[in-house]
C-alpha positions in Angstrom: -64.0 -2.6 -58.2 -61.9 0.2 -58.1 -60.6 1.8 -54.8 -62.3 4.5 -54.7 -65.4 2.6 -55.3 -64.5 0.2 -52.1 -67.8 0.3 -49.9 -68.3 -1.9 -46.4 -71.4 -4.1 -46.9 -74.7 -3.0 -45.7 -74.8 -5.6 -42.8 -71.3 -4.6 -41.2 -72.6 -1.0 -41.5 -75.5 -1.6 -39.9 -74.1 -2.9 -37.2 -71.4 0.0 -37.2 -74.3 2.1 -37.1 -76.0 -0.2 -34.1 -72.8 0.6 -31.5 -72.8 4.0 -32.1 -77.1 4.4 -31.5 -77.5 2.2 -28.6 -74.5 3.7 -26.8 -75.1 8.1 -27.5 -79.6 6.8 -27.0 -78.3 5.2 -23.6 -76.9 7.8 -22.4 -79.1 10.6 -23.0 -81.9 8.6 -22.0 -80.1 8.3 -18.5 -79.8 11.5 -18.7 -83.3 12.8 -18.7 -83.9 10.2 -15.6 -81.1 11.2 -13.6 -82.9 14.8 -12.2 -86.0 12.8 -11.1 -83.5 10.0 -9.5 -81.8 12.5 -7.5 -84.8 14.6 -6.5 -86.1 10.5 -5.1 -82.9 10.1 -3.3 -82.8 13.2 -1.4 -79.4 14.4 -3.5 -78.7 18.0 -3.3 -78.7 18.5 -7.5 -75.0 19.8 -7.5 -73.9 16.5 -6.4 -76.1 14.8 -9.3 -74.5 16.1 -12.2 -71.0 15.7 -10.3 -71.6 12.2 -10.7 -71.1 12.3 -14.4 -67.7 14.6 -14.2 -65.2 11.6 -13.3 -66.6 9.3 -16.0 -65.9 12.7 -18.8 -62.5 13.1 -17.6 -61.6 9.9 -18.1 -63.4 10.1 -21.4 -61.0 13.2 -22.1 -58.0 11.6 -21.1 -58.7 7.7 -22.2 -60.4 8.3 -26.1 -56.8 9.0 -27.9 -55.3 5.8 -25.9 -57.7 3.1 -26.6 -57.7 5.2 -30.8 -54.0 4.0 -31.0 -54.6 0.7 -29.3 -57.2 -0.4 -31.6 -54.0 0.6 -34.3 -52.4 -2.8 -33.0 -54.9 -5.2 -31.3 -57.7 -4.0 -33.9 -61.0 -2.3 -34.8 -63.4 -4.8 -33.6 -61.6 -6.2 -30.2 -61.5 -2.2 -29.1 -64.8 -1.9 -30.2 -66.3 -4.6 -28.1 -64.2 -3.3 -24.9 -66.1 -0.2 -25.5 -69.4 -1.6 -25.5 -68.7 -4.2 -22.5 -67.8 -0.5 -20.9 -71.1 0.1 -21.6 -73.0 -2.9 -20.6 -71.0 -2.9 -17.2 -71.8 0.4 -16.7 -75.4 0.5 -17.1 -76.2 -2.8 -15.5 -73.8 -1.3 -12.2 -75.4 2.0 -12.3 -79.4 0.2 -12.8 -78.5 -1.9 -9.8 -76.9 0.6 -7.7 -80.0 2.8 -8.6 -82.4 0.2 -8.0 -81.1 -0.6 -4.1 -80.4 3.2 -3.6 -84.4 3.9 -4.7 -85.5 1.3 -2.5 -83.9 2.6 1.0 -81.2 -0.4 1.0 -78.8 2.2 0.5 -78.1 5.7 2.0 -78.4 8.7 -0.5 -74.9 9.7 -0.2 -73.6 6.1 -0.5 -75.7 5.2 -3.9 -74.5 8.9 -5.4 -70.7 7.5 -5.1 -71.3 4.2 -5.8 -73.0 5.4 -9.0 -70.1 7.9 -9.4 -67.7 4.5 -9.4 -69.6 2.3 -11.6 -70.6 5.4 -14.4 -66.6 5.7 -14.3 -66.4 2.5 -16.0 -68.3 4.4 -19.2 -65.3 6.4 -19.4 -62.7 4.2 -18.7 -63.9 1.5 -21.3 -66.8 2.6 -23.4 -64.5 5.7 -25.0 -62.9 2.8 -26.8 -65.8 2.3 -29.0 -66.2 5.5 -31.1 -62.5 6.0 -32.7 -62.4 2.3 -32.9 -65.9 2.1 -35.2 -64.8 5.7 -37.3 -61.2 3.7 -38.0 -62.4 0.7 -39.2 -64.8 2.8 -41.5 -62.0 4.8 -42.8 -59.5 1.7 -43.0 -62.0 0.1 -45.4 -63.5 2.0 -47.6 -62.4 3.7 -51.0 -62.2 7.5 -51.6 -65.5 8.3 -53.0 -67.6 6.5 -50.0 -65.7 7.6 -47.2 -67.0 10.5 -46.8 -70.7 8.9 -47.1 -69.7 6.5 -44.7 -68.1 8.6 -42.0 -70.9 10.7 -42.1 -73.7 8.0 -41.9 -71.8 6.9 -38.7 -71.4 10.0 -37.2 -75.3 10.8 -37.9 -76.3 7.5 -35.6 -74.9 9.4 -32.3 -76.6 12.0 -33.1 -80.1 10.2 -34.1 -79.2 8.4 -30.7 -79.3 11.8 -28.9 -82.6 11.9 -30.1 -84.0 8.6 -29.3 -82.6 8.5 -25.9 -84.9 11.5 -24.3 -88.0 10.1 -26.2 -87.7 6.1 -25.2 -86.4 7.0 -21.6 -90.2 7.6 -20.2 -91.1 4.3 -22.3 -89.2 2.2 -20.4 -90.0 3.9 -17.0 -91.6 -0.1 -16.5 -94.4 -1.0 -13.3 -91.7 -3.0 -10.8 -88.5 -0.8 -12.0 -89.6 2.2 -12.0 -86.7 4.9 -12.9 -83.8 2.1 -13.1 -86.1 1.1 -16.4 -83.4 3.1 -18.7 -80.8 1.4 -17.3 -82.2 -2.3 -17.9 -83.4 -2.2 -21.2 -79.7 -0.4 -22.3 -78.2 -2.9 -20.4 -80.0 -5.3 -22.8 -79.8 -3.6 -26.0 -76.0 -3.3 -25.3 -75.8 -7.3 -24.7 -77.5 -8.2 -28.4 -75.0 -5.6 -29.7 -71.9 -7.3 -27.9 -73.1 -10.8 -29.4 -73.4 -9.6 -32.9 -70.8 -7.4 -33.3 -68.7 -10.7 -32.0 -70.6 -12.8 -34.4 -71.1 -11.5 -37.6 -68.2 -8.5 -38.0 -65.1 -10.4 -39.5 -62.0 -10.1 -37.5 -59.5 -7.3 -38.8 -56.0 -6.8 -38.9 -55.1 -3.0 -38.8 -53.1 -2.4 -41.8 -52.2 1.7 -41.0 -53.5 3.8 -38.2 -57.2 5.5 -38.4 -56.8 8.9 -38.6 -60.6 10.0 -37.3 -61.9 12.2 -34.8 -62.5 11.5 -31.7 -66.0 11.8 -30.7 -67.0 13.2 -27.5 -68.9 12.1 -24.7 -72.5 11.9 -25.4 -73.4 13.2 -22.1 -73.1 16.3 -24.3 -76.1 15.6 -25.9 -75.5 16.9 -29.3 -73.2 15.5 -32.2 -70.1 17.1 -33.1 -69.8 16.9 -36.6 -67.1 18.2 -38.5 -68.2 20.7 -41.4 -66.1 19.4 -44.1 -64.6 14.9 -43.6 -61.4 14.6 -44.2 -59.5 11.8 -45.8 -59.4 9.8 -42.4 -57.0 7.4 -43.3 -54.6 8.9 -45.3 -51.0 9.8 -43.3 -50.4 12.9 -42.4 -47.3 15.5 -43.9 -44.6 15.5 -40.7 -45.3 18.9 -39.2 -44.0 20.6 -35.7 -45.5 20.2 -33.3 -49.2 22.1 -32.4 -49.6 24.5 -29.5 -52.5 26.1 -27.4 -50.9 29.0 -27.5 -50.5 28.7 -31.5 -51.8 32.4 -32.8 -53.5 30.9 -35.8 -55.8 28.8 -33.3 -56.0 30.5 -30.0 -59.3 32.5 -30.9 -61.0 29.8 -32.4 -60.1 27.6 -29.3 -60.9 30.3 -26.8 -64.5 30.3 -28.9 -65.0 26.8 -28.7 -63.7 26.6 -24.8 -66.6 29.2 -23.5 -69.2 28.5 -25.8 -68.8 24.7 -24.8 -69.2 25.9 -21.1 -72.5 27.8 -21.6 -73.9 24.5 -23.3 -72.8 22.3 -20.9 -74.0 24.6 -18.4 -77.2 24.7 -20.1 -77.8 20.7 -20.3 -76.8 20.4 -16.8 -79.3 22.5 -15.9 -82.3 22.3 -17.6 -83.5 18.9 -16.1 -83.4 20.3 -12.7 -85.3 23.3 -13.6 -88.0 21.4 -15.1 -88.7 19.9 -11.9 -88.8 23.3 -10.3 -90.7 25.2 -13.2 -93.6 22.3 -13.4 -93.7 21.7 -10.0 -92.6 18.3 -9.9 -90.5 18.0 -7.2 -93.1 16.1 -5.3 -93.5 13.6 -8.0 -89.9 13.3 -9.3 -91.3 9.9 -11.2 -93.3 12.2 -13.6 -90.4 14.7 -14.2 -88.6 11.9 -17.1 -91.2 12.6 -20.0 -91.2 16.4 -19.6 -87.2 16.1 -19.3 -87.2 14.0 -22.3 -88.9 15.8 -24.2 -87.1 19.2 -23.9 -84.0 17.1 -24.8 -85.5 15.7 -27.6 -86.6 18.9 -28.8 -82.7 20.2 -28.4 -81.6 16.9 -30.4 -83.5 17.5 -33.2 -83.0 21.3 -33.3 -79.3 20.4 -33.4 -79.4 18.1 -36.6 -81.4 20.2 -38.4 -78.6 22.6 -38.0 -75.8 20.5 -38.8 -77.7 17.9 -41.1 -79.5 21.2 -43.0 -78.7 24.8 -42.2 -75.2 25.0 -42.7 -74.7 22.8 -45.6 -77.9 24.6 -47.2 -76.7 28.0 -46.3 -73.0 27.2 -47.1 -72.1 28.6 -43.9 -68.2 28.9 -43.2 -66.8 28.6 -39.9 -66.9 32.3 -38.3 -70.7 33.0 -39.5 -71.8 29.6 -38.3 -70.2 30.1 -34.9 -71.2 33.7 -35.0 -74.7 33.3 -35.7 -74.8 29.9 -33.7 -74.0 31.7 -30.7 -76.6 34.8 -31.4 -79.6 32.1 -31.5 -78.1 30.2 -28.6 -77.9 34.1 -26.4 -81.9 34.2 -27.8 -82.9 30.7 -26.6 -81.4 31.3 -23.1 -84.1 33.8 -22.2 -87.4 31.8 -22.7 -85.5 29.0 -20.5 -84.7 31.4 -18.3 -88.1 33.1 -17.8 -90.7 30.6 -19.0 -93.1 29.3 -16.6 -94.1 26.1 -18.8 -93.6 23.3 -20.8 -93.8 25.0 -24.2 -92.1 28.5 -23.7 -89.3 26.5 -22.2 -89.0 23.6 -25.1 -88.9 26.1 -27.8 -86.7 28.3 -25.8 -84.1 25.0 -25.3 -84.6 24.4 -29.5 -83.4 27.6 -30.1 -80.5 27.7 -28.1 -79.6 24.0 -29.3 -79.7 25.2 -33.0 -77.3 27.9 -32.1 -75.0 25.5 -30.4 -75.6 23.1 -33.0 -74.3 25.6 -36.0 -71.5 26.7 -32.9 -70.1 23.8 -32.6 -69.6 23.0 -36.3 -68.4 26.1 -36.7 -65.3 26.3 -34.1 -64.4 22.7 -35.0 -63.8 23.5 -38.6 -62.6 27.1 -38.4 -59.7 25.4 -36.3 -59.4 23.1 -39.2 -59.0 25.8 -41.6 -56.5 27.8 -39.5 -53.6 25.0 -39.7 -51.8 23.6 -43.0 -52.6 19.8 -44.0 -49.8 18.0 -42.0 -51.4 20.1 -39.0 -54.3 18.6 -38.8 -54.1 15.5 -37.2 -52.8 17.8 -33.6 -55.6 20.5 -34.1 -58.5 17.7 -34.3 -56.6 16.0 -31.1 -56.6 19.8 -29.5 -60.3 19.9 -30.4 -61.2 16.9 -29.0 -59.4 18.0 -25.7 -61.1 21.5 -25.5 -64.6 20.0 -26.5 -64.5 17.5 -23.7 -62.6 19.9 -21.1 -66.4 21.8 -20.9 -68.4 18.9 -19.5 -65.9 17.8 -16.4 -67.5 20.6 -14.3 -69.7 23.0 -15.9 -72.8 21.0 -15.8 -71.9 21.0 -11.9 -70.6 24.7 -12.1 -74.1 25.4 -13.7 -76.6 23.1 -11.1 -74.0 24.9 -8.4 -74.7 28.1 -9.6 -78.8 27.6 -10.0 -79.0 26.1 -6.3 -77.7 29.7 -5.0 -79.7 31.9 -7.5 -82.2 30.9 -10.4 -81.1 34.4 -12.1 -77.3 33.7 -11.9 -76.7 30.9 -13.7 -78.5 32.0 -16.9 -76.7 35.7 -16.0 -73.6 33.5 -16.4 -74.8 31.4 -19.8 -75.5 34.9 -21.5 -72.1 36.4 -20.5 -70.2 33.5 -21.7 -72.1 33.4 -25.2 -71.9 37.0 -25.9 -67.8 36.8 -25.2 -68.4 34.6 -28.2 -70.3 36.6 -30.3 -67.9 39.6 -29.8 -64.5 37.3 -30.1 -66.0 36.2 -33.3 -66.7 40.2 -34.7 -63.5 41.8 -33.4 -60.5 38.6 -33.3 -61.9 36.3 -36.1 -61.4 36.7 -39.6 -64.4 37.0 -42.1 -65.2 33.8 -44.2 -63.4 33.6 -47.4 -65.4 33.7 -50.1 
């Protein structure tokens, strides 16, 4: 077989595939509990969603590290450290949950103590995702790489959907909300003993060259619009800056659109609970949570897994458009009243961030020379994380003082977008 015929076999991707779902379902599903969790323990909502900034800066700053550790102790040692992250995490957070729910434990005191033990996600589990996309790279030919990268980057986002939908499933008689948790917990053990079991050990010939994925508490994928050739060395170039004119306005695009969607996913579980009247019954607020997410997750595939490559959309009409249906969505979440104005109003706005997000990520791409590459997709990574350390809290903050503010705030950051991309952005080549 030739090289660029070289394929992994279906089993090992599989189980690639396996890491990446359990760990992007887990922790959306956690996500569409964690409102109703918060609303049981008394928890002012700000201090809900700050729970999750520690464990995304660590994210931020930890991903590139454990990316050029698994370059010399190896893909499948870094990718089991990233899902013990995740097992540790879950199982802490399920337990602390669990006494915290059942009065053992102050509100306060089980809101830091879940703080602590989510950090471990961040610390550990952002091992996991460079580690899996390197060893894909690292073995595979030319003509399947792409088809490979792709397939794994698809399972975190079919996780994002599968999270929000199985999360009321597993709200079980006896565990209640920590349900999530558990069966995650579970899920991420079989994982752990098969990816010991039955992947081979490697020995890490060149560095991976792959992007690193962002937390999943983002709840959408972040797919590239065009793979590159992941393994292949780079061309020595100088070094990248922020302040590099051939980036800045596609970085500023993707650094205040990525705070209006983060402000928008920290929100909408909370205003769920408020808009259906739930607050009373915070148990019953997961499967309308879950729902609305799962609606988002699959509005945002079908924009990266069929509207732009359909459409052929380049980088500034994807991000320009993107962010026009995202300023449209906003307003039915903003005003509805119900279940159905708000879930379409959330798919909207989740296809527009889904054809954003593509759209920033490869316009930077585009902007830089070959060599450059490898420091604009670590710059990307940086900026795409940066939005979910505090805007989700920013947002809940923000919706505590007024209802009206917050979503005054999302529109105002997604039309800068809109107009950055018509007045500093050149048009698509054709």
């Amino acid at each position: 077989m030739t090289e660029g015929a070289v394929r992994l076999p279906r089993e090992r991707m599989a189980l690639l595939f396996a890491v990446m779902l359990v760990t992007a379902a887990g922790n959306t599903a956690m996500q569409s509990v964690m409102p109703s969790v918060g609303t049981r323990l008394g928890i002012a909502d700000v201090w809900v969603s700050l729970a999750y900034s520690w464990s995304a800066l660590l994210w931020v700053m930890l991903a590139p590290y454990w990316a050029r550790r698994s370059d010399r102790r190896g893909r499948k040692a870094m990718m089991a450290l990233g899902v013990i992250g995740f097992i540790l995490s879950f199982t802490l957070c399920g337990a602390i949950l669990h006494f915290g729910l059942n009065g053992w434990l102050s509100g306060v005191m089980t809101m830091s103590l879940f703080a602590l033990a989510r950090s471990f996600y961040g610390l550990l589990g952002s091992a996991a995702p460079p580690a899996v996309q390197a060893y894909v790279a690292s073995r595979t030919g030319r003509a399947e790489r792409t088809k490979a990268l792709a397939l794994v980057a698809s399972s975190f986002g079919l996780g994002t959907v599968l999270g929000p939908a199985l999360a009321p499933l597993m709200i079980l008689p006896g565990v209640g909300l920590v349900g999530p948790f558990a069966v995650f917990a579970i899920m991420g053990v079989i994982v752990l003993v098969l990816l010991r079991t039955r992947l081979p050990d490697d020995d890490p010939r060149f560095a991976g060259r792959g992007e690193v994925m962002a937390d999943p508490y983002g709840g959408s994928s972040n797919a590239p619009m065009a793979a590159e050739d992941t393994a292949e060395q780079p061309v020595e170039a100088a070094r990248l800056r922020l302040r590099d004119q051939r980036l800045r306005p596609w970085l500023l695009a993707g650094l205040i659109g990525g705070h209006a969607q983060a402000m928008v996913l920290g929100v909408i579980g909370f205003l769920l609970l408020d808009r259906l009247g739930l607050r009373g019954d915070p148990d019953a607020g997961a499967g309308p949570v879950g729902l609305v997410l799962m609606a988002g997750a699959v509005a945002t595939l079908l924009a990266q897994w069929g509207l732009i490559p359909m459409l052929g959309m380049g980088p500034r009409t994807s991000t320009l458009w993107g962010m026009g249906l995202a300023t449209l969505g906003v307003l039915p979440i903003a005003a509805g009243s119900d279940l159905h104005t708000i879930a379409v109003g959330f798919a909207v706005a989740s296809l527009g961030f889904g054809m954003f997000r593509p759209g920033f990520t490869s316009g930077a791409s585009l902007a830089v020379g070959r060599g450059e590459q490898g420091q604009a997709a670590g710059i990307v990574t940086s900026v795409n994380g940066a939005a979910y350390i505090a805007a989700p809290a920013i947002g809940v903050w923000l919706y505590g003082h007024s209802p009206w503010l917050v979503w005054g705030v999302i529109e105002a950051l997604t039309l800068s977008v809109v107009v950055l991309c018509v007045f500093a952005v050149r048009k698509d080549a054709v």
